[in-house]
C-alpha positions as CSV (number, residue, x, y, z in Angstrom):
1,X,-6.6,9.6,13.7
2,X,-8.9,8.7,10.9
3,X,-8.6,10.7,7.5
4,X,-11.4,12.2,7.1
5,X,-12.8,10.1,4.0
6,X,-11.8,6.5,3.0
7,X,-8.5,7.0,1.5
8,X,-5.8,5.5,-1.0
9,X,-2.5,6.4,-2.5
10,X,-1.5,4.1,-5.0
11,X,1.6,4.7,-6.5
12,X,5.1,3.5,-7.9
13,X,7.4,5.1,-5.9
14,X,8.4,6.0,-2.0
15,X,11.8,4.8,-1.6
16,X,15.0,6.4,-2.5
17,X,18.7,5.8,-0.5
18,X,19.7,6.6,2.1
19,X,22.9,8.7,3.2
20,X,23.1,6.4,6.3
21,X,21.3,3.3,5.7
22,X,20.4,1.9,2.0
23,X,16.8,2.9,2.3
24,X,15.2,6.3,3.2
25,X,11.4,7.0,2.6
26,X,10.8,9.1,0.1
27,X,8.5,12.2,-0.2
28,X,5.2,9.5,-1.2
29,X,5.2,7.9,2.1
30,X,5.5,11.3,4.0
31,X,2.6,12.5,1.6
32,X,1.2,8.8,2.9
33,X,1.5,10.0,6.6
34,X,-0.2,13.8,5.8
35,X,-3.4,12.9,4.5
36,X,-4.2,10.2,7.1
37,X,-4.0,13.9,9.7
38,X,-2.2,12.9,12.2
39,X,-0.5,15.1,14.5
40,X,0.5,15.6,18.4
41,X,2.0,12.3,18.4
42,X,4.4,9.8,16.2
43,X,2.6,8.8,13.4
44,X,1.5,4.9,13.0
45,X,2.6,2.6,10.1
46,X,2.1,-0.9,9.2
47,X,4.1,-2.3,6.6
48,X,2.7,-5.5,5.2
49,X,5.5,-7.3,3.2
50,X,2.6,-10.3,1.9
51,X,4.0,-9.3,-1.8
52,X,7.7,-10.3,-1.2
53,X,7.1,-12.9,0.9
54,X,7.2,-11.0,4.2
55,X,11.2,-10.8,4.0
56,X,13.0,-10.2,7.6
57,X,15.8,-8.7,5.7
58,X,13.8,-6.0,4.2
59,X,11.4,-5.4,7.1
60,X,14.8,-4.6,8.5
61,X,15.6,-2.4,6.0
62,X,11.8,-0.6,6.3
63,X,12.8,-0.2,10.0
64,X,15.8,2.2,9.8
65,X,14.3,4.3,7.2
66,X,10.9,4.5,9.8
67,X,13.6,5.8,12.6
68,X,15.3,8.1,10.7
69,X,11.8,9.6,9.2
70,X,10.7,9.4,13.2
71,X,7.8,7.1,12.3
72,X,6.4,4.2,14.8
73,X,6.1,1.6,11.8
74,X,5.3,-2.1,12.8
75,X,5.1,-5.2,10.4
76,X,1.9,-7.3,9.9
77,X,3.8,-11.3,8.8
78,X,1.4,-13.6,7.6
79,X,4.5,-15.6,6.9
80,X,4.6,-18.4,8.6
81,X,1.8,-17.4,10.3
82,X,0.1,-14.2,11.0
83,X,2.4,-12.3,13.9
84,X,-0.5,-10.4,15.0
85,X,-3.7,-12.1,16.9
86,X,-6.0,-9.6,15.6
87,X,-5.2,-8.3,12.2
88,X,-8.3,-6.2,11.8
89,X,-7.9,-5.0,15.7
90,X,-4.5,-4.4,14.5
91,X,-4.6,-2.0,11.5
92,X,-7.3,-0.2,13.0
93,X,-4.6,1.3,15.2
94,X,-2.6,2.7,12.3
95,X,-2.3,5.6,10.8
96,X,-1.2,4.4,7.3
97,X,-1.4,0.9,5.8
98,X,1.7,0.8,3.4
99,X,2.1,-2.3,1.0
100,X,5.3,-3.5,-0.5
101,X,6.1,-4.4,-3.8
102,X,6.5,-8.1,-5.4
103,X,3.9,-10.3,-6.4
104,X,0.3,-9.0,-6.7
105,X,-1.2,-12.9,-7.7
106,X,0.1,-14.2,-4.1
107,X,-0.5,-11.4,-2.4
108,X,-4.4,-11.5,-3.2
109,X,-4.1,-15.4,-2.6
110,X,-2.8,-14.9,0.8
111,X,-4.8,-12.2,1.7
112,X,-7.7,-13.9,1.1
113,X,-6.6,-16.9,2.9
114,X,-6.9,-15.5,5.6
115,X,-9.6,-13.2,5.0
116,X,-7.9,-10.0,5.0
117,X,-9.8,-8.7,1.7
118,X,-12.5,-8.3,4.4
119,X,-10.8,-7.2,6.7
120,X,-8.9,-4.8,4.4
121,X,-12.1,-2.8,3.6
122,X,-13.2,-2.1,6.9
123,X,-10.2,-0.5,7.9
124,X,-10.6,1.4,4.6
125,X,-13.7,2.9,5.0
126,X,-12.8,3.5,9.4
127,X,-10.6,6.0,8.0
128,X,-6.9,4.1,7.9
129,X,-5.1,5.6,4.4
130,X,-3.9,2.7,2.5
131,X,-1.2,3.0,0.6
132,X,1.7,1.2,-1.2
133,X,4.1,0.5,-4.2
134,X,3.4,-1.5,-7.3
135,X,2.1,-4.7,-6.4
136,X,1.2,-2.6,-3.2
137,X,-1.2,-0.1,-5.5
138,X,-2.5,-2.8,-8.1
139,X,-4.0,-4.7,-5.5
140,X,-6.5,-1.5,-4.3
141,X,-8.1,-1.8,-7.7
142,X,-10.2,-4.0,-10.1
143,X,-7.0,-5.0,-12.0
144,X,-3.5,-4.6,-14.1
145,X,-0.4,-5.8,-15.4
146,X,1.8,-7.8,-13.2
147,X,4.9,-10.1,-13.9
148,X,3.7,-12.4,-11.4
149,X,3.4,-15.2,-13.8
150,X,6.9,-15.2,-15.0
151,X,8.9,-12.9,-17.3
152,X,6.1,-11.6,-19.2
153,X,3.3,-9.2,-18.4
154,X,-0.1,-10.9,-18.3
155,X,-3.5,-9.6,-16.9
156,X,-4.8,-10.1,-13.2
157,X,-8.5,-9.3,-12.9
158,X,-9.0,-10.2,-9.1
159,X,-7.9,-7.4,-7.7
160,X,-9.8,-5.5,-4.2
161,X,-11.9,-3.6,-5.9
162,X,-11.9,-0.9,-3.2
163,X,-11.4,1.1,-6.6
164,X,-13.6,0.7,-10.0
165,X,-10.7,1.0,-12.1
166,X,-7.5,-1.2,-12.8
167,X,-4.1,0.1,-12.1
168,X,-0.7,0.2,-14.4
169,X,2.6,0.9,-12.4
170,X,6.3,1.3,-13.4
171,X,4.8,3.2,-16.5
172,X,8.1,4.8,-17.9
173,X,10.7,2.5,-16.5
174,X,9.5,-0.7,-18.2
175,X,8.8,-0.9,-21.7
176,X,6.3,-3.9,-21.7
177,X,3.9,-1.8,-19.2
178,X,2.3,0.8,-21.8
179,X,1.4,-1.2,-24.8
180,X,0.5,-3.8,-22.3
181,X,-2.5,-1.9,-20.7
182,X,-3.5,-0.3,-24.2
183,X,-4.1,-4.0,-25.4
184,X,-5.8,-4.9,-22.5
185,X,-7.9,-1.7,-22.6
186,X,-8.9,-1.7,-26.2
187,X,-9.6,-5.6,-25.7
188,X,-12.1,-4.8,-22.7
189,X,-10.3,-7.4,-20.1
190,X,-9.4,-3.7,-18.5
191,X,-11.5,-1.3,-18.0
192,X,-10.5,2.4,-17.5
193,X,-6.9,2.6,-15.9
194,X,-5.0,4.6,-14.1
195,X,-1.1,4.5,-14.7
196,X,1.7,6.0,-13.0
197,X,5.5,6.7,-13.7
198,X,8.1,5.7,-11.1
199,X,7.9,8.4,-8.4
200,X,4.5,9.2,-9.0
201,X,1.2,8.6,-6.8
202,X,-2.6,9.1,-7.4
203,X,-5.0,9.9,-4.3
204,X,-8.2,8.8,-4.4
205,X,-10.8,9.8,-1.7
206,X,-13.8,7.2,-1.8
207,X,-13.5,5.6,-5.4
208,X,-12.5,9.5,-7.0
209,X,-9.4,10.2,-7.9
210,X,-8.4,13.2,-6.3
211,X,-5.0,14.5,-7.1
212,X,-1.9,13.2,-8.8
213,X,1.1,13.9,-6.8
214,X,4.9,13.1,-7.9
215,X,8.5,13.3,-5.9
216,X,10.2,13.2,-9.3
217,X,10.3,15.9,-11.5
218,X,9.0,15.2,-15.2
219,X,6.8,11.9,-14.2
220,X,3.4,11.9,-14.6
221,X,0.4,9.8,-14.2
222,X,-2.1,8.2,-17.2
223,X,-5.9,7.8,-17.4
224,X,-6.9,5.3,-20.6
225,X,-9.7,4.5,-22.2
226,X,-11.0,3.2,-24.8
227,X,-14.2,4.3,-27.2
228,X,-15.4,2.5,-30.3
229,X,-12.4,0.3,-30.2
230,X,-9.8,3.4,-30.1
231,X,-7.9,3.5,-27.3
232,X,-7.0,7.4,-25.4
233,X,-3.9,8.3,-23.1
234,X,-4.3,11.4,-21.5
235,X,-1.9,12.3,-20.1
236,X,-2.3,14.1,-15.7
237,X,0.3,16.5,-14.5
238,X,1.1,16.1,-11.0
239,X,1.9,18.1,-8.3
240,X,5.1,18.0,-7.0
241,X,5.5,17.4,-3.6
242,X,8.6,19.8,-3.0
């Protein structure tokens, strides 16, 4: 069932653990799962691990904590070769498109290997909600920070562009993140971005950014800008999805 505008939740959270397994999903991918509408049947997820290499291990892991939330979630492997015959045919069928973490750089590069960017914003605009975690919500916009490159932050500037912004994750959990996107910002390689604290997600129907939405208590979510070389943070309360 299609949500009923192009949708995207871009966030930095999802996950927390589990009492049974080490993974549960967290209240971000349930909030995931509401907007896209469904309901009368299990809902449909396709993980796409590109980021982290499509790991087994962990598409285990994404597995257990899909049967314990009662979710039909599936896995779309472009490692070592794409596991489904028709991608786009695919993640039409789906519900909710959620992206892992890992490596933004090589996710883009492998994405675009096999034309997936494409095929990516279709199933956008048919009404699929896309949705993910770090490298997982950079990758929806223009841009960001990513440790991709090695220890230290550095730009990337090829990102989707479904969204006309760039995209800073991890806000309050890593102290490079912050002053990284002010410099960036106030240097115009980044244009207006939207950051997030661990736990926290930012909807966006078409390119607008709808609500800010949190499962953590005292997170919040970041617009900046900069004007005549000054750069602003302010500074969006979220909802929290109790």
């Amino acid at each position: 069932m299609p949500a009923g505008a192009p949708t995207i939740l871009a966030t930095s959270g999802g996950y927390k653990p589990g009492q049974r397994t080490r993974l549960e999903f967290d209240r971000l991918v349930h909030y995931a799962v509401e907007l896209s509408g469904v309901s009368g049947r299990t809902p449909r997820i396709a993980h796409l691990g590109t980021a982290s290499g499509d790991q087994r291990w962990f598409a285990a892991e994404m597995d257990q904590a899909a049967r314990t939330a009662g979710f039909d979630l599936s896995h779309l492997n472009l490692f070592t070769m794409p596991n489904q015959e028709d991608p786009e045919a695919y993640l039409l069928e789906q519900d909710v498109v959620w992206v892992h973490g890992g490596s933004v750089v090589n996710l883009l590069a492998v994405w675009r290997a096999h034309g997936l960017d494409a095929v990516i914003r279709r199933v956008w605009e048919a009404g699929v909600v896309l949705a993910g975690v770090s490298a997982g919500s950079i990758c929806w916009f223009q841009g960001g920070t990513t440790d991709s490159f090695g220890p230290g932050l550095q730009p990337v500037t090829n990102g989707l562009a479904l969204l006309p912004y760039a995209n800073g994750v991890h806000f309050d959990s890593e102290a490079g993140r912050r002053p990284m996107v002010h410099r960036l910002v106030s240097e115009g390689v980044l244009g207006e971005t939207h950051c997030t604290d661990d736990g926290v997600g930012l909807v966006y129907r078409r390119t607008e950014l709808a609500e800010v939405v949190s499962e953590a208590r005292g997170r919040a979510a970041y617009r900046v800008t900069a004007s005549a070389g000054a750069v602003a943070e302010e500074r969006l309360e979220p909802r929290f999805l109790g």
